[in-house]
N, C-alpha and C positions, 0 to 999 in steps of 0.2 A: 504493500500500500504506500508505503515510502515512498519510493520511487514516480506516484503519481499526483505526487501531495501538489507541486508547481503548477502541471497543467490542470489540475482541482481546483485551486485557489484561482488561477488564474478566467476559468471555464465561468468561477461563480463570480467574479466581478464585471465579466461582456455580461450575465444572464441579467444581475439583478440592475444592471444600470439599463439594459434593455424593458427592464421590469419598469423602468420611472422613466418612460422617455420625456422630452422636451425639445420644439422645433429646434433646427441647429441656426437658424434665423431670426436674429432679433432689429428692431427698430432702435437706434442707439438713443436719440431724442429722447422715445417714450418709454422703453425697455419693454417692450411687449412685443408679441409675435407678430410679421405681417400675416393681411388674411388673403392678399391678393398677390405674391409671386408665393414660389417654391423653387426647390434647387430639383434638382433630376443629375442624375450618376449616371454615368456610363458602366454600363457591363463589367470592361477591365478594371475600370474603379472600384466596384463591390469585391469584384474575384480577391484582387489584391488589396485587400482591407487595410493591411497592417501595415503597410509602405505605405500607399496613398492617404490614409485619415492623416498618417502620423507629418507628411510630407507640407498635406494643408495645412495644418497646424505650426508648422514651422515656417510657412509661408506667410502668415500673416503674425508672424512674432514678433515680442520688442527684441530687443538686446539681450534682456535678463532671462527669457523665455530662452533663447538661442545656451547662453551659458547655462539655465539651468538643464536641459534637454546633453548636452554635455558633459554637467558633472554627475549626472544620473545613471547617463549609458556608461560611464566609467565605473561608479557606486557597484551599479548592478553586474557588469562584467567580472571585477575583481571579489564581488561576494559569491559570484558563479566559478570561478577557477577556486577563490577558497575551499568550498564542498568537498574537492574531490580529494582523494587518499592521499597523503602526502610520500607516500614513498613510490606512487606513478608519476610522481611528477621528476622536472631535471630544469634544470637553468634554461637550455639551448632551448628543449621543447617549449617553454613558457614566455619565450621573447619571440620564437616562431608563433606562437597563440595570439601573441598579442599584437606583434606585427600585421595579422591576418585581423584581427578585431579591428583595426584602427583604419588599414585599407578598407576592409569592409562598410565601414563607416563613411569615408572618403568615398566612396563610391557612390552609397546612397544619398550624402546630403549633396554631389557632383547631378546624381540623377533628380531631386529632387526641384532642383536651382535651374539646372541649365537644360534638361529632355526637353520635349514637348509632349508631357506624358498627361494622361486623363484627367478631366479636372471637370470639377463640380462647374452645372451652369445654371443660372438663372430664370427664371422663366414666368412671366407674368397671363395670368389668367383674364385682363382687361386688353384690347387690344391698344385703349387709351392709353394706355401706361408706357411713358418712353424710360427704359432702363439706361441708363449712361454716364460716363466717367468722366472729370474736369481735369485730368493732371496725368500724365505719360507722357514718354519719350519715345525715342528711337533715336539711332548708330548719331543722327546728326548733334546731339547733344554728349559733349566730352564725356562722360560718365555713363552712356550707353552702351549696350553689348555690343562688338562688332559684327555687323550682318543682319542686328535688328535693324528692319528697316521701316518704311509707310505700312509696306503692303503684309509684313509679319507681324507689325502692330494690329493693323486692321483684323487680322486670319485670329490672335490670340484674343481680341474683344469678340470677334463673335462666337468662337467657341465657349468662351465664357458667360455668355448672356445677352452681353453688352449691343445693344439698339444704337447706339453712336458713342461717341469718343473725342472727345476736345487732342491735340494732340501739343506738347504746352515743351516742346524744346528748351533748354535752357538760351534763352539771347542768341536765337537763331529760328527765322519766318519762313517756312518754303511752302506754300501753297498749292493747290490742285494733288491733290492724295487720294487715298479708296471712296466710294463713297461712304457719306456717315463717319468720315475721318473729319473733322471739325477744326477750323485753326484757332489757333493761340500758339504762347508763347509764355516760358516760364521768366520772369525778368531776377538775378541776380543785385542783390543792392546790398547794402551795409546791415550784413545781419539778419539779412529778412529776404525773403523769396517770395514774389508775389505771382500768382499764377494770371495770365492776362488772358481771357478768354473774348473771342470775338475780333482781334483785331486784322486789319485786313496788308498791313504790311511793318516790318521789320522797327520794333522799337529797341533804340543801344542802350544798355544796361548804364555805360560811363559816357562823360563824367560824373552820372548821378549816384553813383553807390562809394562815392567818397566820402561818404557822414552819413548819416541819418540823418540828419534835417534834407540834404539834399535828397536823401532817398523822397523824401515826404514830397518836396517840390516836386518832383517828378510823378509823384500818385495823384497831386493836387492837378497838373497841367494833367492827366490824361482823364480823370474823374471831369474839369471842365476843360474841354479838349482846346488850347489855341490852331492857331494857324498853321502851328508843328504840326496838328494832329487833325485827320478827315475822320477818324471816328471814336466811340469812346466807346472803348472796352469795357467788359466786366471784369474787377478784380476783387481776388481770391488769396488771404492771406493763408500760407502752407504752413502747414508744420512738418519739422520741431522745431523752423527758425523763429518764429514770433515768442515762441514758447521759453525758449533756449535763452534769446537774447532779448527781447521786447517786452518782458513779461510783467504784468502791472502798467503803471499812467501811460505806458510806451503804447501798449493796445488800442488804448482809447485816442492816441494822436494816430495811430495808423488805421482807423475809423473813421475819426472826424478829415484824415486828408483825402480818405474818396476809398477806403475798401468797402466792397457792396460787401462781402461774404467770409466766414471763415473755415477753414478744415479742420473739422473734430476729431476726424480718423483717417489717418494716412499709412499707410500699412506698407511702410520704411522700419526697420526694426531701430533706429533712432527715435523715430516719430511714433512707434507703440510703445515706446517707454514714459507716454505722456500720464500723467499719475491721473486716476479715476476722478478725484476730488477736481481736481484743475480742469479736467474734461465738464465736468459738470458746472461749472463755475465760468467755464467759457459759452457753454451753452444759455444760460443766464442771461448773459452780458449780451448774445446776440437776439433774444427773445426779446427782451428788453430793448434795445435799439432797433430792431425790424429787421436784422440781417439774415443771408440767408444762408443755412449752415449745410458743408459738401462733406462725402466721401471722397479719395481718392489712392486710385492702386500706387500713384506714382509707378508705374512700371517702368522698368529700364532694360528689360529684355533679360530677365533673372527670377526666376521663382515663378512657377507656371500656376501654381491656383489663384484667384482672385478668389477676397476675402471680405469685400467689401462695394456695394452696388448704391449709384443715387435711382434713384424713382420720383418722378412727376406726371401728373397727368397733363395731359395735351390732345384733346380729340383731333382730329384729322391729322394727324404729324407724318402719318403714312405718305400722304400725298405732295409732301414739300421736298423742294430740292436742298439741296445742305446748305445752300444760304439761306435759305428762306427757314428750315429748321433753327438754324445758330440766332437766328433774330427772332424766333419764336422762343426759344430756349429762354435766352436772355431777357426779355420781357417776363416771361411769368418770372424769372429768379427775382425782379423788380417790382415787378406787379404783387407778388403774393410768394413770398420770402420764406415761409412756413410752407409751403407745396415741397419743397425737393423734399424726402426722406431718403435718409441714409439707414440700410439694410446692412448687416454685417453677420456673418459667421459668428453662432456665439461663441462667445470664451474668456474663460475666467481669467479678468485682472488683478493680481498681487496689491493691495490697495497698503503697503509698508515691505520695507528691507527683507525683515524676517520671514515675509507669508510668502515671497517668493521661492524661500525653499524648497515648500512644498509646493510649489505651483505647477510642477511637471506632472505630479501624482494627480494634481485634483485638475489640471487640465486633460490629463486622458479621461478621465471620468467625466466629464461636459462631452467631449467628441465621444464619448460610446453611448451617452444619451442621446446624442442627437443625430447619431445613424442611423442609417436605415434596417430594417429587420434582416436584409440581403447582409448586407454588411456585417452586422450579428454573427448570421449563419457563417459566414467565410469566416472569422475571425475564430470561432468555434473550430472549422474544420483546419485552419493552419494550427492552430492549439493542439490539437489531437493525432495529427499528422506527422508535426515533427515530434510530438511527445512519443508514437509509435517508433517512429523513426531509430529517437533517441534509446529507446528503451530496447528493439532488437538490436545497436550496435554492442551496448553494452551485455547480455545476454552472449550475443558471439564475444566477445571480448574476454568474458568468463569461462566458456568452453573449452 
């Protein structure tokens, strides 16, 4: 019985958190479940449960999530070589072990980041409903993957859900893209990234990002556009830089100098490190002034789940061409500020130092509630599998 106590323990923690499910989609705003999308898996995605949940989940990670996922896989590997007899073991054998554990690892979080492997998509039950993203790159922005390009951006938003896609280069405008590829442009300034959605050519980030106050003048001219400027974008304060460096009266001048909107959740593992309270507290602040508040993948051609969707309604939006969408778009974000909702993959935030410790533990436990029953069952069957697996090598091992 010994021998099956791991895959028992482990058999009863998929059952009884299947036993308590909960949508794996929350509305970040109001913490409640949407009633009008759903996510839909792909086949390979349920088959391979235990790579792909774990793969999401680290897709949409902070920082601390990423180290704790890390120092866990390490925890549990060297309590696993512990177990075994100490007079099977040898130096050489246990550095080849481990060697093999760490490639191993390198491989997965390689496949995780960079494939273009199965991934949960979104999917709206209203045909009104335009799902869509304010903040992604492509190869043209320094810090892009090489070879992501327009049209890889475009292939990776639509398998993910995504109905259109702002595409927000960092200070750099190239226009005419897939369709439902939408321009913008992300602008670099002192401290602060403002995502500039709608504009129709090339604004330079310098001389304005030499202070802060000059950043401001530069929000202020685009917010009331002069003669520099034939149209006035929507802008879109990112995070973590507002966060980071702006944080307190600095918000409220990067408000009052013409940001329409802010990012509550950016799913940059710098930018998921933004602490619960603070998220809530920004949301406040823009409920309170009318603004209107985004998700964004920021995607940079790394990390293939998207973990995070905006939603607005827009009846007719089918039949506009993508200029004619980006200026509908933009209108209701002004018009009626409270319409976007931000949808996110649930998942438990460490709200202090300490609770991150545990955060790896009690986030697997959120993703096997909010799987799917297919999921369950796979997860079951690799459990049992390699538990067989394990158990006839050792039996011949004993022979």
């Amino acid at each position: 019985m010994r021998r099956w106590r791991v895959p028992l323990i482990l058999s009863a923690i998929v059952v009884v958190a299947q036993l308590v499910p909960t949508s794996p989609l929350v509305e970040v705003v109001t913490g409640a479940p949407p009633a009008d999308v759903r996510l839909v898996w792909p086949v390979v995605h349920i088959v391979f449960a235990p790579f792909t949940l774990l793969a999401d989940w680290l897709n949409g990670g902070s920082t601390a999530d990423l180290i704790g996922f890390a120092v866990w896989a390490l925890v549990m590997y060297v309590g696993y070589r512990g177990t075994g007899a100490p007079g099977h073991r040898g130096a050489v054998r246990e550095v080849v072990y481990a060697g093999c554990f760490l490639a191993a690892m390198g491989l997965f979080l390689a496949w995780g980041t960079l494939a273009p492997r199965p991934i949960p998509r979104l999917v709206a039950s209203d045909s009104a409903l335009v799902i869509f993203d304010t903040h992604s790159h492509t190869s043209l922005s320094h810090d892009g993957r090489k070879g992501f390009d327009a049209a890889a951006n475009a292939a990776w938003h639509a398998r993910a859900g995504f109905d259109a896609a702002f595409i927000t280069d960092h200070n750099v405008f190239a226009p005419g893209r897939e369709p439902r590829m939408l321009n913008g442009e992300e602008l670099s300034l002192n401290g602060l990234h403002m995502v500039m959605l709608g504009n129709d050519s090339l604004v330079k980030n310098k001389p304005w990002d030499g202070n802060f106050d000059s950043s401001l003048a530069l929000l202020r001219a685009l917010a009331r556009p002069p003669s520099a400027f034939s149209f006035q974008p929507f802008l879109i304060a990112s995070l973590p830089e507002y966060w980071r460096n702006h944080w307190g009266p600095d918000v409220g001048r990067v408000v009052a100098a013409g940001a329409d909107g802010l990012e509550i959740w950016t799913t940059s593992p710098k930018a998921m490190d933004f602490p619960a309270g603070q998220r809530r507290e920004v949301i406040a602040r823009a409920r309170s002034l009318g603004l209107a508040m985004f998700g964004a993948t920021d995607m940079h051609g790394l990390g293939y789940a998207a973990t995070v969707w905006n939603v607005i309604a827009l009846p007719g939006w089918r039949a506009l061409d993508d200029a004619a969408l980006t200026r509908a778009l933009l209108e209701a974000f002004r018009a009626e500020p409270g319409s976007v909702r931000v949808i996110v993959l649930r998942r438990r935030i460490a709200p202090t130092r300490p609770a991150q410790i545990i955060g790896m533990p009690l986030g697997a436990v959120t993703v096997l509630r909010g799987a799917s029953r297919g999921h369950g069952a796979a997860l079951l069957g690799w459990v049992w599998g390699l538990a067989a697996l394990a158990n006839r090598r050792k039996l011949k091992a004993e022979s």
